[in-house]
Structures are given as structure tokens and as C-alpha cells.
C-alpha positions in Angstrom: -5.0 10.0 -12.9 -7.5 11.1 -9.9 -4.1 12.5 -7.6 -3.9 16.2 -7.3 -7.4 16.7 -9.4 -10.9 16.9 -8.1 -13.5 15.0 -7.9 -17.0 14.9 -7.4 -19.3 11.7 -6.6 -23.6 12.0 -6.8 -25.2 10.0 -4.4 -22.2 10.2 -2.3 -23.7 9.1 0.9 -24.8 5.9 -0.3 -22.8 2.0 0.1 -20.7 2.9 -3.1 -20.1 6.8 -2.4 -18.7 6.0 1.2 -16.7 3.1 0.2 -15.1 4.9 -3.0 -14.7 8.0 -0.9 -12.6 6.2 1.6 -10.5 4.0 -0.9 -9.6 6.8 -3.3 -8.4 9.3 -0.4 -6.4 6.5 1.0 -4.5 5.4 -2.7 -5.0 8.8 -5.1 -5.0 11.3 -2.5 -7.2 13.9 -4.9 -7.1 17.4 -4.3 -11.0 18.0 -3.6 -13.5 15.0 -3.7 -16.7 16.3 -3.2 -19.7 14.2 -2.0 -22.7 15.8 -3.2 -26.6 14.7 -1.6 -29.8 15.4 -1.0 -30.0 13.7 2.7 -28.2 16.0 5.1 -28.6 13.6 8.3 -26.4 11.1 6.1 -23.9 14.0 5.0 -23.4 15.1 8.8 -22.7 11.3 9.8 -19.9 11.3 7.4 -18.7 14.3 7.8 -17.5 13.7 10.9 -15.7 10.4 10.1 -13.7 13.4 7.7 -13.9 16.3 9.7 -10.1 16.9 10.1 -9.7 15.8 6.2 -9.7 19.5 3.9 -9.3 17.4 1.3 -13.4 16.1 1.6 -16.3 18.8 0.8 -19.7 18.1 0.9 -22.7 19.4 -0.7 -26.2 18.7 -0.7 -28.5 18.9 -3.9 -30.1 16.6 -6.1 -29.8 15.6 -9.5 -32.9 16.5 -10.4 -32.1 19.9 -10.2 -29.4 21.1 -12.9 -28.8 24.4 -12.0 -27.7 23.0 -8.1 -25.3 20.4 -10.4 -23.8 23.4 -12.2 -22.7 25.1 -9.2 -21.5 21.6 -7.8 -19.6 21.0 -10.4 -16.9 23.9 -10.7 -13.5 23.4 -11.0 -14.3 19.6 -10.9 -12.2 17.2 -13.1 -14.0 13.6 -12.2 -17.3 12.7 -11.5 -18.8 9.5 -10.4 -22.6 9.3 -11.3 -23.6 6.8 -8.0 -27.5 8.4 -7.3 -30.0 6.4 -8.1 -33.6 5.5 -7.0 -32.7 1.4 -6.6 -35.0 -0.3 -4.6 -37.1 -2.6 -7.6 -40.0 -2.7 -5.4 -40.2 0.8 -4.6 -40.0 2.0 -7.9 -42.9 -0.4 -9.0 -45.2 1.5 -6.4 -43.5 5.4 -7.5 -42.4 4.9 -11.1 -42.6 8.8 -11.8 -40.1 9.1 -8.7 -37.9 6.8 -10.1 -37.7 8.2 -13.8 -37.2 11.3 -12.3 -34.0 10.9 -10.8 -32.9 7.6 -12.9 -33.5 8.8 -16.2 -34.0 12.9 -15.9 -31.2 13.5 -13.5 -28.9 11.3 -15.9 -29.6 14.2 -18.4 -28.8 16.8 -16.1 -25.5 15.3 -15.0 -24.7 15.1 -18.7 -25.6 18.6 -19.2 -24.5 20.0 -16.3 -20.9 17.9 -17.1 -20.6 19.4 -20.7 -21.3 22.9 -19.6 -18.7 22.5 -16.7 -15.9 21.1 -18.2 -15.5 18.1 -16.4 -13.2 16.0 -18.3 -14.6 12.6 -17.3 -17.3 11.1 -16.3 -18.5 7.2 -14.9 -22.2 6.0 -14.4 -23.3 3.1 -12.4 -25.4 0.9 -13.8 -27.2 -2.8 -12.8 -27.3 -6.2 -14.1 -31.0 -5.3 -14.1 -30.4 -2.8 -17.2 -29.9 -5.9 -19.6 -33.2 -7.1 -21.0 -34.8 -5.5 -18.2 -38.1 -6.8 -16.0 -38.4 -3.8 -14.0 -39.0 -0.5 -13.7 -35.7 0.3 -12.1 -33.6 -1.9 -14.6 -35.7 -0.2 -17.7 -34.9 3.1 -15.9 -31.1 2.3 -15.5 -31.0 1.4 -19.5 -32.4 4.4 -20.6 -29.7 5.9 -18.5 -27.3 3.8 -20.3 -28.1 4.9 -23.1 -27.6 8.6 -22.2 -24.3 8.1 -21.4 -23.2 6.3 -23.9 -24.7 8.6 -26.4 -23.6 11.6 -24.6 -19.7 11.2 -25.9 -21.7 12.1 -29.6 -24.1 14.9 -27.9 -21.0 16.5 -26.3 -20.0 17.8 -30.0 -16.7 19.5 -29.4 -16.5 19.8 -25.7 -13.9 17.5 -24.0 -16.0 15.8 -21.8 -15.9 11.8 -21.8 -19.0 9.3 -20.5 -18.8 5.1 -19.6 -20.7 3.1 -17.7 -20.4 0.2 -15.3 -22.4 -2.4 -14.9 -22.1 -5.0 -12.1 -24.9 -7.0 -10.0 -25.4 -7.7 -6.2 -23.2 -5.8 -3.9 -22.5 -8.0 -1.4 -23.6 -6.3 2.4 -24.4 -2.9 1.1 -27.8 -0.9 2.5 -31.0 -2.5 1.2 -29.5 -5.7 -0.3 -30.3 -9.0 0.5 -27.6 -10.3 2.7 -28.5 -7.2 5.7 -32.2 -8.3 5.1 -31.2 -12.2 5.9 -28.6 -11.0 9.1 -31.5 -9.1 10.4 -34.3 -11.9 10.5 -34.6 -13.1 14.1 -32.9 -16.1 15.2 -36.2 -18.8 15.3 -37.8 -17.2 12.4 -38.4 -18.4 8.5 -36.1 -16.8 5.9 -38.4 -15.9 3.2 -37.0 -17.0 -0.1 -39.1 -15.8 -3.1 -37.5 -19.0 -5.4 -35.5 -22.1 -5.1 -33.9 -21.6 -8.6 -33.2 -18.0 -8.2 -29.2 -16.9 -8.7 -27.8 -13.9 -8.2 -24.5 -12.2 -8.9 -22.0 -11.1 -6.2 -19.6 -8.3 -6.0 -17.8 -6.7 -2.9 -18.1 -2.8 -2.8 -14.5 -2.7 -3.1 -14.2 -4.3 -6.5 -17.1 -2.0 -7.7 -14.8 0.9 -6.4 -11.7 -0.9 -8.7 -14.1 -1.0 -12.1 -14.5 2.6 -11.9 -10.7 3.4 -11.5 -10.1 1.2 -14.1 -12.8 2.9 -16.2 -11.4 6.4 -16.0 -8.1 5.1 -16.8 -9.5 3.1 -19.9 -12.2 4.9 -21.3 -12.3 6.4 -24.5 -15.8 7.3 -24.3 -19.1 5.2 -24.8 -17.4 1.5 -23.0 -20.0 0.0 -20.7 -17.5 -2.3 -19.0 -18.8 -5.0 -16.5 -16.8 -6.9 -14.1 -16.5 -10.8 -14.2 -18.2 -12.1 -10.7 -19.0 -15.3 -9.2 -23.0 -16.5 -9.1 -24.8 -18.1 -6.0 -27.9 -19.6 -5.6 -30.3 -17.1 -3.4 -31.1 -20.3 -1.2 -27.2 -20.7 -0.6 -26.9 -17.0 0.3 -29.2 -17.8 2.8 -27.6 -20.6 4.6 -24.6 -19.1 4.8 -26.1 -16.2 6.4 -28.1 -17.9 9.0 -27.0 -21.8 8.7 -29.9 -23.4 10.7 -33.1 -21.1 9.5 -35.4 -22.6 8.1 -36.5 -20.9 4.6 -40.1 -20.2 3.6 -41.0 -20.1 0.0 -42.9 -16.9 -0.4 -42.6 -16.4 -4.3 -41.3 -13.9 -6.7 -42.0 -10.5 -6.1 -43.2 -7.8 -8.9 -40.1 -7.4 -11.1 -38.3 -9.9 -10.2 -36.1 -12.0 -12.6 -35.2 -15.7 -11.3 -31.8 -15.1 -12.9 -29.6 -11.9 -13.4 -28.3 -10.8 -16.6 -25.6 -8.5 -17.2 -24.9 -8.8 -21.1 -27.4 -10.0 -23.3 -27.4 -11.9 -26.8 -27.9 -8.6 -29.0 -24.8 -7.0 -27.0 -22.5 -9.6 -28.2 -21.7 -8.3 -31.4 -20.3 -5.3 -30.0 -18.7 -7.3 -26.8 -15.4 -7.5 -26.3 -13.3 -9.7 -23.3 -10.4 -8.7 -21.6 -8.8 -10.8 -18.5 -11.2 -9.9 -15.4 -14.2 -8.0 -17.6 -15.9 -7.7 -20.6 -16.5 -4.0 -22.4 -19.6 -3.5 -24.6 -18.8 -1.2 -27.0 -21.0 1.5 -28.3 -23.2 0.4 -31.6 -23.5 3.7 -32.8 -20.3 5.7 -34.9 -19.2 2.2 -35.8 -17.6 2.7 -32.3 -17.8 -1.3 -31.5 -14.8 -1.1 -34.2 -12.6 1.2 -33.1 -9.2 0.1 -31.9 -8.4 2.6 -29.5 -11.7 1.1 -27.8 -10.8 -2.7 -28.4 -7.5 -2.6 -27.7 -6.1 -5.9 -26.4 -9.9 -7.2 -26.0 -11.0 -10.5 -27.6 -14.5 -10.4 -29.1 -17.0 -12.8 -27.7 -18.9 -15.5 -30.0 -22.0 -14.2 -31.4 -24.3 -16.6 -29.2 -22.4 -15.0 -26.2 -25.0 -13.9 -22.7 -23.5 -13.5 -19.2 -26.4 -14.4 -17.2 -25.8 -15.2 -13.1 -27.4 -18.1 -14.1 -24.6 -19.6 -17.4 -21.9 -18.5 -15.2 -18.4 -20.5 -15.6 -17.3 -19.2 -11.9 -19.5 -19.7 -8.2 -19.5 -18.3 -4.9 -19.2 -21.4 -2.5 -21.4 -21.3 0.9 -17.8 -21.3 2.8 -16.7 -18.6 1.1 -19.4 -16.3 1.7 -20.0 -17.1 5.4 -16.8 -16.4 5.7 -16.8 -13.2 4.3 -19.9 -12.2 6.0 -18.0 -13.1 9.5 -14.8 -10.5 8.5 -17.4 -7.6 7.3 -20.6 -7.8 9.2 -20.4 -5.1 11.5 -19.6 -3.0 8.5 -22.5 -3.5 7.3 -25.0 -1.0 9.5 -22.1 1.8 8.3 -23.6 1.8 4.6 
């Protein structure tokens, strides 16, 4: 679907943008992908890693500003809705900042999408966006929302919205395994609660959801990826085996344990062999076969919480991971 057509991704500077850039050049070979901005010292860094590729364009703007998108946007096919304001404390401290660009520059990306033309279109979203605690997940559902709703608001433009939803990203910039790598050797780990889980996802299977979400999609799917769980105090010794870890306790926002589908999505869940797809509730969508299509739907008690999950990430596993792809890590 993405080879010979263009592309564009938002926040395209950012752990997802650079590692989706560099996977889909290497296996779709698109005719434009555009990474589009708003911090130039991160565009000229990557530009030079594709400075003898024609194929990569970049552009800054934000997507807070609409008519910037609009321009962006033309003759694009795909686009890839990865800006985001992230960082849960951050946003506790500058909520008006975060809604800005989480919840108002969702809406111009819609807009600017339907007046464009572009064909399809995938949002990222967070485990944080079910039954959210923060400002950041309540941010991302209202975004959720917008896109899902968007496929009714488009009216008889051709322009098609989904979501994905997935949780930790595993080494990318401002997550927790970076923060535990960086501590000084001698010094306390500071872990905020012994029962805390999390969910864990490589940037390159987040990259494979969204390819198979603009092959699936109909419009209005939120699909989320099935990931293994680890306890945060596990995480930490396997990122620094002999630390010692310092209870500090949870910070504003926080959740102990991650949710990425709660109880009131599961009458409109569906489960396929490596993800589940909440369907939309609205249009009597959650019953449309082109939309279902092979899925099995989930019992009505269902939740897929980091905390119920069937499969775990073992200490080995992830140390071992972190020894292949640490030096990576500073790149993001």
C-alpha cells in the first residue's frame, strides 16, 4: 500500500518518527515521506543521516497551526499522527500546553486531512488513554475520540482515521529504561512502587501496528498490540543488576498498573491472533463485518491491564535486549 505513494509523519523527529521513517524507506520504498516538526536542531540531525535520500523531505511546523498542516499536507496520501506532548509529569505542571497540541492539534490534523485529501490516516495513542489518571492519558482520549469520530465528520470526503494504542516503548527518549542506564554506577535506582507493572513494546513492533493498521482499517478501529508485562522493580535489575533501588513513591498521575482496554470497551472488542481491535460504538460500527472480519469477540468481563496479563517479559530477556540496542538509545 505505502510503495510509490506519499507519506507524511507529525512529530517526525521523535523515537517513533525516526524508527518508522527508517523501516518504511527500507521495506515500502514510498515515493515522498515527509517528516514534518517544530524543532529544527532535531530536523538538521536527521537530515543528514538522509541527505543523499530524494525520497525524504522535511518540514517544520506544528500542529497547532492548521493552515502550516494544509500546506504540509499536499499531494500527501498517508499520514502518521506521532506528535504529542507525552511526558505525564510535564503536562501535570502545563496542562494548557498539553491540550493544546494533544487535543487541539488532533482537530487540525483531522481538518487539515479532510480538506487535503489524504486518503488515510493513523493516530498514536497510550495505554494511559484507557480509564485515564492523568492529564496526558485524559488528553490522548479525547484525541481518541476525534479520530474515531472523524470517519462520521468527514461526511463524503474519502478520508479514513484509526488509532493505535500500545504502552511502554522499550529505550525510546524520556522512558524509563534511558532514565535507569543513565543513573551512576553507586547510586540508588529510585523506584516510585514495588507493585508497579508496566507494559513493553520495541519501537519496531509499534512501527508494524501502524502498517498493519493502514492495511486493515476501515475507519474508526483502535487496534492495540498484544505485549508482555514486567514488574518496574524487574526493569530495574535488569538494567543495572547490582543497584540498589530506593522507594521514592508514586508520582502525580501515576497508575501502579497500565491499562490498555478497559471493561466498558469490551462489548465492542474484538481479538485477532497478535491484537485486539476496539471497534467504534457509535453507527453500530462495533457490528459491522467488514470491521470484525475474522476477529473473535472478547467476554464481556474482558480488561487488558499490564497488570492481568497472560504473557511476561523475563529479566533475561530484557537485559538482553538492552545489551543488543543500548547505544541506540541516545539516537532517539
Amino acid at each position: 500500500m505505502l510503495k510509490n505513494n506519499s507519506i507524511l509523519v507529525t512529530g517526525g523527529t521523535g523515537s517513533f518518527g525516526r524508527t518508522f521513517v527508517a523501516m518504511t524507506l527500507a521495506k515500502y520504498s514510498p515515493k515522498r515521506l515527509v517528516v514534518y516538526s517544530r524543532d529544527e536542531m532535531k530536523q538538521w540531525e536527521m537530515a543528514k543521516l538522509y541527505s543523499k535520500d530524494s525520497r525524504v523531505e522535511f518540514m517544520i511546523g506544528d500542529v497547532r497551526d492548521r493552515d502550516r498542516l494544509i500546506r504540509a499536507l499536499d499531494g500527501i496520501d498517508f499520514l502518521i499522527h506521532a506528535a504529542a506532548t507525552k511526558i505525564v509529569m510535564a503536562a501535570e505542571y502545563n496542562p494548557f500546553e498539553c491540550i493544546k497540541t494533544n487535543i487541539f492539534g488532533a482537530m487540525n490534523v483531522i481538518d487539515a486531512c479532510i480538506e487535503s485529501g489524504v486518503k488515510r490516516v493513523v493516530a498514536l495513542s497510550t495505554d494511559k488513554a484507557s480509564s485515564p489518571a492523568n492529564l496526558y492519558g485524559a488528553t490522548k482520549l479525547a484525541s481518541d475520540k476525534l479520530f474515531v469520530a472523524a470517519n462520521s465528520y468527514a461526511g463524503s470526503h474519502d478520508t479514513h482515521f484509526s488509532v493505535v494504542r500500545y504502552g511502554n516503548v522499550m529505550g525510546s527518549r524520556g522512558s524509563i529504561i534511558p532514565l535507569f542506564l543513565s543513573i551512576p554506577k553507586g547510586d540508588s535506582i529510585p523506584i516510585t512502587d514495588t507493585r508497579m507493572t508496566r507494559f513493553m513494546i520495541t519501537l519496531e513492533q509499534g512501527v508494524e501496528l501502524v502498517w498493519h493498521a493502514l492495511e486493515d482499517m476501515i475507519g474508526g478501529e483502535i487496534y492495540v498490540k498484544k505485549i508482555p508485562s514486567m514488574k518496574i522493580t524487574e526493569v530495574a535489575i535488569a538494567c543495572s543488576p547490582d543497584a540498589n533501588q530506593k522507594i521514592i513513591g508514586i508520582l502525580p498521575g501515576e497508575k501502579l498498573h497500565e491499562q490498555m482496554i478497559g471493561i466498558e470497551d469490551a462489548p465492542h472488542t474484538y481479538e485477532y491472533l497478535d491484537y485486539f481491535k476496539i471497534l467504534p460504538a457509535i453507527h453500530n460500527w462495533s457490528k459491522d463485518p467488514k470491521r470484525i472480519k475474522e476477529g473473535q469477540k472478547v467476554n464481556e468481563n474482558f480488561t487488558y491491564c499490564s497488570n492481568n496479563n497472560a504473557e511476561w517479559m523475563t529479566i533475561s530477556h530484557l537485559r538482553n535486549w538492552i545489551e543488543k540496542f543500548h547505544k541506540n538509545f541516545n539516537v532517539y
